[in-house]
N, C-alpha and C positions, 0 to 999 in steps of 0.2 A: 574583639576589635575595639571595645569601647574604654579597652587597658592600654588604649598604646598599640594592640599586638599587629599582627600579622598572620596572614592564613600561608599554611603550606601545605601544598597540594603536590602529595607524593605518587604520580600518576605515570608509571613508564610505559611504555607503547612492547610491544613485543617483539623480537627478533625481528620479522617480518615490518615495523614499522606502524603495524596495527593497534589501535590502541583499543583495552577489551571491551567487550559489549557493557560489562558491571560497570567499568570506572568511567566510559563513555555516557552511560547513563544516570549516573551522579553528577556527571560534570553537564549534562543535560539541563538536570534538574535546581542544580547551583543558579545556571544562567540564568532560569525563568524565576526561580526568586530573586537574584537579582534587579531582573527586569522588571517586577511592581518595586521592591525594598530598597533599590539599590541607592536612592538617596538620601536614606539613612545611614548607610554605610559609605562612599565615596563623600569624598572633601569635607567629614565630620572631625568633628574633635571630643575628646573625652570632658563628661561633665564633672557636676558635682563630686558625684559619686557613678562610679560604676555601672551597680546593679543592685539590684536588690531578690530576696525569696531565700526559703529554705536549701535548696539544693546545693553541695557542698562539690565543689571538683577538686580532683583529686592532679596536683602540680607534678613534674616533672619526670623525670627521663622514661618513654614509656608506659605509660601511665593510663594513658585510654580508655584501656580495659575496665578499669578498675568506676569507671565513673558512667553514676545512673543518667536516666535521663531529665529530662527538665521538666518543671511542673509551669501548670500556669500563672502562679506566682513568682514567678523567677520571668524577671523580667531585666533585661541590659538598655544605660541611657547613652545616645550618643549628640553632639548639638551643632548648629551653626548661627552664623551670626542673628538669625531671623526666625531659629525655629529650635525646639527640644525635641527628640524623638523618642520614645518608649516602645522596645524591641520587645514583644510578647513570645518567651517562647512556648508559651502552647496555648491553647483557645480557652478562656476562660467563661465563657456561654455569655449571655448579654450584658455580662458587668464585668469590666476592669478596674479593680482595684489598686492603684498606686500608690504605694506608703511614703514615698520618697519627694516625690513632689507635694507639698504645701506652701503654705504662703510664705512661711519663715524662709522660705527656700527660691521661692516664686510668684512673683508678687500676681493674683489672680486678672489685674487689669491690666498685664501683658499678655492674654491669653485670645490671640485676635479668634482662632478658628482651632476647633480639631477633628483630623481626618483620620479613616483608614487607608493609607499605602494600597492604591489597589480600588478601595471601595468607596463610599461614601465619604462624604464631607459634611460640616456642620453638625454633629454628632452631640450631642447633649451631654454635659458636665455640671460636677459640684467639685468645689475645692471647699478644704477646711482643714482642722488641724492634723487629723487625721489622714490625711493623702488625698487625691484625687481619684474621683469614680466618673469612670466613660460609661453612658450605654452604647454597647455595640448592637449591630446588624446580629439577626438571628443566625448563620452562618459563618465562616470562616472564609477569608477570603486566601484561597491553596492551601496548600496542607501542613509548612512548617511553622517558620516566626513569623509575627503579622508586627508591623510597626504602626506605631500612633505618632500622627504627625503634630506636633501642640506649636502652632504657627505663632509667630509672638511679632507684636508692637513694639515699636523700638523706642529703646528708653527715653 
């Protein structure tokens, strides 16, 4: 999402009109990460940069297969006019490590507040040249991408 793209969601119902219990159940579980995340994802626009983390995907026609899954370093930015977000996808226990936001990047005294999507607010930070480290809550809040909301002061 944070390229521009677009999801498609290749989901057909059965003869019968039924749609299956597996893709019903996805599409379940879409909605409810939506519904903490989903302000990071609607009305956003692509940042800086993308994303950032080791994990490589693998482009074009049918291709799916072929691509691992995401570490906790791999993380996707998306932004609006008030706020940065940092899409975590997978739990990196009480410290998130950001390479991509620093000051050259992000000047640290627009940094009004940072939240978990879901959880907690006013979360404790350091910026430096190095990236930005969140501590997180001892938990995760559900089970897939957790966004960090870096609420910003306007210039």
């Amino acid at each position: 999402m944070s390229k521009n793209g677009n999801l498609l969601l290749n989901v057909g119902p059965r003869a019968d009109g039924v749609i299956p219990d597996e893709a019903a159940g996805l599409l379940r579980d879409l909605g409810a990460w939506l519904n903490v995340n989903g302000e990071a994802i609607y009305g956003t626009r692509h940042w800086q940069t993308f994303g950032e983390g080791p994990t490589k995907v693998t482009t074009g026609h049918l291709t799916e297969r072929e691509n691992v899954g995401m570490t906790a370093e791999d993380i996707r930015f998306t932004t609006t006019k008030d706020a940065l977000y940092a899409i975590l996808l997978g739990w990196p226990g009480n410290t998130a490590k950001i390479k991509s936001v620093t000051p050259e990047r992000l000047d640290s005294a627009r940094i009004a507040d940072i939240s978990l999507l879901g959880g907690p607010g006013g979360l404790d930070w350091l910026m430096n040249e190095e990236g930005l480290t969140v501590q997180l809550p001892d938990s995760p809040i559900g089970e897939h991408a957790h966004s960090l909301k870096l609420s910003l002061k306007p210039n």
